[in-house]
C-alpha positions in Angstrom: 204.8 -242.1 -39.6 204.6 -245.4 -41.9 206.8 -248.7 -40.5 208.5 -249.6 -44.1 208.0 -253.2 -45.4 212.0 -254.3 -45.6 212.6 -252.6 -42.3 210.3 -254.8 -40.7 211.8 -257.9 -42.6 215.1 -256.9 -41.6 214.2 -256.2 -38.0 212.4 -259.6 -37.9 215.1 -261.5 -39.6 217.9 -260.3 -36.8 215.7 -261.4 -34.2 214.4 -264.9 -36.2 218.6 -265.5 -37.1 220.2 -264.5 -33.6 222.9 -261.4 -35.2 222.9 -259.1 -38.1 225.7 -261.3 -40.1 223.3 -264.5 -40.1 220.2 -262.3 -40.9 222.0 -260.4 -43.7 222.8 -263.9 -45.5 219.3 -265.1 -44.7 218.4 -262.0 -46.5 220.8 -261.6 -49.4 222.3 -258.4 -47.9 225.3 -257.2 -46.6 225.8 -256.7 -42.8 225.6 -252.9 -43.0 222.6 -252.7 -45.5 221.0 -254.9 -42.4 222.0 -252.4 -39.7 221.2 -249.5 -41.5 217.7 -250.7 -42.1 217.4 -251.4 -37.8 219.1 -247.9 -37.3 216.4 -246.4 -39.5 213.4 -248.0 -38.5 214.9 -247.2 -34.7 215.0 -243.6 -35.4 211.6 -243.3 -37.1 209.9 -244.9 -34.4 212.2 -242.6 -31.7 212.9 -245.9 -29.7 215.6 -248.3 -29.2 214.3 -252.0 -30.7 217.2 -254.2 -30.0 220.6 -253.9 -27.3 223.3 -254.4 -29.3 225.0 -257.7 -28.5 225.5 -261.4 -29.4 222.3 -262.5 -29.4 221.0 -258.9 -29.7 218.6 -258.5 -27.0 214.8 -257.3 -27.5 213.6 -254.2 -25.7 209.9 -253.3 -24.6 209.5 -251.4 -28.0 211.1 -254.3 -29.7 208.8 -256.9 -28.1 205.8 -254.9 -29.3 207.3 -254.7 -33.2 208.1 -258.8 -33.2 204.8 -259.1 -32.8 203.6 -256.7 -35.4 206.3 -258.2 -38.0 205.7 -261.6 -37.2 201.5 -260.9 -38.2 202.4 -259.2 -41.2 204.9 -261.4 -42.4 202.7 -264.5 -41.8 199.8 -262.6 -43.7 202.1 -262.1 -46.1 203.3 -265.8 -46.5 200.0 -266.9 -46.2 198.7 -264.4 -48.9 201.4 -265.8 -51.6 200.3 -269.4 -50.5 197.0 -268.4 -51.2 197.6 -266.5 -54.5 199.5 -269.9 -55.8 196.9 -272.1 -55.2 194.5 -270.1 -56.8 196.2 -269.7 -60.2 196.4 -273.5 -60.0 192.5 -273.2 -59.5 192.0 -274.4 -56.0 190.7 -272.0 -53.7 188.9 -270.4 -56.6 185.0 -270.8 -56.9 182.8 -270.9 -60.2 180.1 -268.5 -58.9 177.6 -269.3 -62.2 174.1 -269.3 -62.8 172.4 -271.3 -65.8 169.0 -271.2 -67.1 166.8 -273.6 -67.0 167.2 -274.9 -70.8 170.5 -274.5 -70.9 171.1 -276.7 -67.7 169.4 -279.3 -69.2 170.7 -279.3 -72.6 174.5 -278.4 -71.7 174.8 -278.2 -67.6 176.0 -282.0 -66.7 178.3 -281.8 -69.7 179.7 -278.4 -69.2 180.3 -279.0 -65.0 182.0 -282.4 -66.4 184.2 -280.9 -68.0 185.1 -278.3 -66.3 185.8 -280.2 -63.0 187.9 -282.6 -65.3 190.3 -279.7 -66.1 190.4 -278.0 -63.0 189.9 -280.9 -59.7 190.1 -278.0 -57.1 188.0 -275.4 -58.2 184.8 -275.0 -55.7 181.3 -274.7 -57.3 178.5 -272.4 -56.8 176.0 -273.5 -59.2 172.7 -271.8 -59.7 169.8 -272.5 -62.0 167.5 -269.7 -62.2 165.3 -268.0 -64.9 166.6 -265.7 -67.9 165.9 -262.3 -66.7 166.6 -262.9 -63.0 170.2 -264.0 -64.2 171.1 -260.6 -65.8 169.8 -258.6 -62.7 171.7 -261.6 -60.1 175.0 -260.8 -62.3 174.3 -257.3 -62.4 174.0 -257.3 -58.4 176.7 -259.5 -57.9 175.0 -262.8 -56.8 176.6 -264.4 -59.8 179.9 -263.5 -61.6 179.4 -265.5 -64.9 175.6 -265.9 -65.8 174.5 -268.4 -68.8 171.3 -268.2 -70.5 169.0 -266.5 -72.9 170.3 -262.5 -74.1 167.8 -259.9 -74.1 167.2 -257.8 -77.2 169.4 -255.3 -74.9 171.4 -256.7 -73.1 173.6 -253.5 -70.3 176.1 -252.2 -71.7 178.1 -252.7 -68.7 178.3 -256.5 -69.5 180.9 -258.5 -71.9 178.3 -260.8 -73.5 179.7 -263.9 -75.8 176.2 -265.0 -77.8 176.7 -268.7 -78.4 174.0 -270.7 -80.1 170.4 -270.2 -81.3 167.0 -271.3 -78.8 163.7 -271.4 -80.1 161.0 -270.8 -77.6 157.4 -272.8 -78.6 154.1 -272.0 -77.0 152.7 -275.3 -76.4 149.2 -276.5 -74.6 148.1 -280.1 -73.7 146.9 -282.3 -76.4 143.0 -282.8 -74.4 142.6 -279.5 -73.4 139.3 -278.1 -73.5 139.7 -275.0 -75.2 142.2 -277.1 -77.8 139.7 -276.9 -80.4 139.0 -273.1 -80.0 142.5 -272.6 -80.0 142.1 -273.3 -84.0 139.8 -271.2 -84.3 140.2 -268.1 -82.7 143.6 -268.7 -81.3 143.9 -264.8 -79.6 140.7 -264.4 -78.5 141.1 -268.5 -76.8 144.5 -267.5 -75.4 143.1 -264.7 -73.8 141.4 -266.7 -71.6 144.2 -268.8 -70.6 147.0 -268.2 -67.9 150.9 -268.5 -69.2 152.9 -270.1 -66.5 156.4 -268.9 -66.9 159.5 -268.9 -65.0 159.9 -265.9 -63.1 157.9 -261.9 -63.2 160.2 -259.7 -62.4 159.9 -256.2 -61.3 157.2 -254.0 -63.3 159.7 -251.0 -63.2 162.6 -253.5 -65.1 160.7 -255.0 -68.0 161.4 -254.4 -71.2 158.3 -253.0 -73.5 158.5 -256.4 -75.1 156.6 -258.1 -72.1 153.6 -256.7 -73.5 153.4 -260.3 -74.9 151.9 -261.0 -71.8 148.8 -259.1 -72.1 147.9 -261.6 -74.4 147.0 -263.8 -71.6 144.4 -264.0 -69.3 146.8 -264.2 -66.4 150.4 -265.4 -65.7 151.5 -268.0 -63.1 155.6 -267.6 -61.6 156.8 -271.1 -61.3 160.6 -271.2 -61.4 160.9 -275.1 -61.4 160.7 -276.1 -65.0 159.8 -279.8 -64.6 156.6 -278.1 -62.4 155.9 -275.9 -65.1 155.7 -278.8 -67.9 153.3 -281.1 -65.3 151.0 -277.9 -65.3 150.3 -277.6 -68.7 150.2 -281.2 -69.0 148.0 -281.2 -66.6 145.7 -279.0 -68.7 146.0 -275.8 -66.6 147.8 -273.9 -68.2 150.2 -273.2 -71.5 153.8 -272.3 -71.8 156.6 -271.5 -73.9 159.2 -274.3 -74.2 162.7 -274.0 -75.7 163.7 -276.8 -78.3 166.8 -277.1 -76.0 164.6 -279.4 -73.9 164.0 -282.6 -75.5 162.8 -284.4 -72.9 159.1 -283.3 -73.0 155.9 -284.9 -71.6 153.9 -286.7 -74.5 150.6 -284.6 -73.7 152.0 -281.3 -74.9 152.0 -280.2 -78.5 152.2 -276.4 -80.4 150.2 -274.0 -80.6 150.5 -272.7 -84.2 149.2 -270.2 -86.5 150.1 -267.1 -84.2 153.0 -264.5 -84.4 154.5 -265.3 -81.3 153.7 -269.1 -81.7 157.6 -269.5 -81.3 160.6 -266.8 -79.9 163.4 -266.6 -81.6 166.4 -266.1 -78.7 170.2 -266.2 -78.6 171.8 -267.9 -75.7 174.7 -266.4 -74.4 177.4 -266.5 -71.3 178.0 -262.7 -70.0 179.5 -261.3 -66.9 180.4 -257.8 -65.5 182.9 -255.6 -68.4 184.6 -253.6 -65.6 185.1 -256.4 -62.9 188.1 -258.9 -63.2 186.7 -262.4 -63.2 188.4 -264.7 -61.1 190.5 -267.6 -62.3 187.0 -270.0 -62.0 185.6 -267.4 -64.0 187.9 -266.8 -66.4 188.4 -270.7 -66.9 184.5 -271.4 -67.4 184.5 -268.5 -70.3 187.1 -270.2 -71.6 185.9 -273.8 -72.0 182.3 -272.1 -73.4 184.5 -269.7 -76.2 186.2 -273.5 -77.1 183.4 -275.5 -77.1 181.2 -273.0 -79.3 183.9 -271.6 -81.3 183.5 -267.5 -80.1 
């Protein structure tokens, strides 16, 4: 047994309007269209709903069903409400994570603009390193993520590559080991840790991570500005991307190697088979504009 949508409208706008003539006009129907409906939903449920008169009068079973119609209906009012407001943008969020570089180069700007166009949209703002981006939008932590592409990105994302990043491995000017960096710069680096922004999983790295094993050890620092003050610092070295301009004055490249800089593309990618909210959509939008894609 299913309780049909109209019927319950019907049934609900007798009641509401006090008579089947006022609830037919209420409803754009004629007065037997209304009955009919009552008479129907009465004979499905095996029960009489309402005692014919002028008000009609509500019976036990009737009682029961305002109650029902008046939850659904309200859901249903509430539902459209909602769905309005949302393709206006309020109620929707921006769930988006950027990468470090990126924030710092385009973040301010970007969220700027983006609030500009759309003043009710909720944020949830993320910065978080490259490869934890893909797997957060792959899990669903994110919907949009913005940052460096991997060689391979899944093929389950839509990926829009936007603009070029170079990364640069860089060391403090006074190190100790500066000078036997020129020398034998592998066998030097070798004996240095890497501090980098986040080690993922053994089992999800790509072969390229070998690049690692050219070091003596890596540190995980996720805070960027942390990472900078360490190699300043002397403790350390780290790859850079030219998207950050503002760099301590200690730090200089390390040159003369093949992985001396990384080549990258920045991109914005989310989910291919999962509709992106109106946030979502928007934010994709104002990227494709601003970088021509």
């Amino acid at each position: 047994m299913q309780i049909e949508r109209n019927e319950v409208r019907c049934f609900h706008a007798v009641v509401e309007a006090g008579g089947f003539s006022r609830a037919a006009e209420r409803l754009n129907l004629s007065q037997s269209a209304v009955s009919q409906a009552i008479a129907n939903l009465e004979h499905r449920l095996g029960a009489v709903l309402l005692r014919r008169g002028n008000p009609p009068q509500l019976t036990e079973a009737g009682i029961r069903l305002l109650r029902y119609a008046e939850t659904v209906l309200n859901e249903e009012r509430e539902t459209l409400a909602d769905i309005a407001q949302i393709k206006t943008g309020a109620l929707s969020t921006l769930s988006l994570a950027l990468s470090p570089a990126t924030n710092a180069r385009f973040g301010i700007a970007l969220l700027r603009e983006f609030s500009e166009r759309n003043p009710l949209t909720r944020f949830k703002v993320t910065v978080a390193p490259s490869r934890e981006i893909v797997h957060g939008v792959s899990d669903g932590r994110w919907e949009v993520g913005f940052g460096p592409l991997q060689h391979t990105m899944p093929d389950y994302f839509t990926v829009y590559s936007c603009f070029a990043e170079t990364r640069r491995l860089m060391i403090a000017r006074d190190h100790p080991s500066r000078d036997a960096l020129k020398r034998d710069p592998q066998a030097t680096l070798r004996t240095l840790p890497l501090v980098t922004s986040y080690l993922d999983e053994a089992a999800r790295r790509p072969s390229g991570d070998r690049l690692r094993n050219a070091f003596a050890s890596v540190w995980e620092v996720s805070h960027m500005e942390l990472r900078l003050a360490l190699v300043a610092e002397g403790k350390a070295v780290t790859y850079v991307s030219n998207l950050v301009t503002e760099l301590p004055p200690e730090l200089e490249l390390i040159e003369g190697l093949p992985f001396s800089s990384i080549e990258r593309q920045v991109g914005v990618y989310h989910l291919r088979h999962q509709p992106l909210s109106q946030a979502g959509a928007r934010f994709l939008a104002l990227c494709r504009e601003r970088w021509n894609i």
